[in-house]
Structure formats: structure tokens, C-alpha cells
Phi, psi and omega in degrees: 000151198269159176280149153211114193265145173248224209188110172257164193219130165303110164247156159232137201247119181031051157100017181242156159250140156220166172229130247204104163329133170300132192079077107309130160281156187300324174312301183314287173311326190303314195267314140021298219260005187055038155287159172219119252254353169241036157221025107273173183232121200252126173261076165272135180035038172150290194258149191277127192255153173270125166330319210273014193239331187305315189286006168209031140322051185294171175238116180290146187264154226061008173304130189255139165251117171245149192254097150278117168291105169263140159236130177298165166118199214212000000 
């Protein structure tokens, strides 16, 4: 079996600098990040990506993200 090294990278998620495996698609990263993906809505550099876009999303290194959580109640 081959060694495979991977290549970590700077994003920044919601005002954090983190570092991150290279190729994270936004799913991936979501579940990284221990989010759970069906209730927010994720901005990369800007622009709002469509849930149905998240599995071939990559996150590029210097990608700024913002995570919006919505949470219910009254």
C-alpha cells in the first residue's frame, strides 16, 4: 500500500482561521466540523452554495465560509 500524504490548508469559518485537509467538498467539511447539514445555510466567498451543490463543492485553500445555524422555537 502507497503512503498518501495529505496537504492541509487555511479556511476561514466564520471569523476562525482553520486548517483543513485539501479537497474537502462543503459535506465533508460540515461533518469535520460536527455540523449537521439540515438546518443551515453555508456562504463560501460570498455566495450562498445550494444544498443540492454541497457533495461537489470543493473548499479551496483561502476560502472564507460563513455557517449559518438556524435554530427553531418561540
Amino acid at each position: 500500500m502507497a503512503n498518501v500524504k495529505t496537504k492541509d490548508i487555511q479556511i476561514v469559518v466564520n471569523g476562525q482561521v482553520r486548517s483543513v485537509t485539501e479537497g474537502l467538498t462543503l459535506t465533508h467539511l460540515l461533518v469535520r466540523l460536527d455540523i449537521l447539514g439540515d438546518r443551515v445555510a453555508v456562504e463560501l466567498d460570498r455566495n450562498i452554495v445550494r444544498r443540492s451543490d454541497w457533495d461537489t463543492t470543493v473548499v479551496g485553500p483561502g476560502a472564507t465560509l460563513e455557517i449559518v445555524q438556524f435554530v427553531g422555537g418561540g
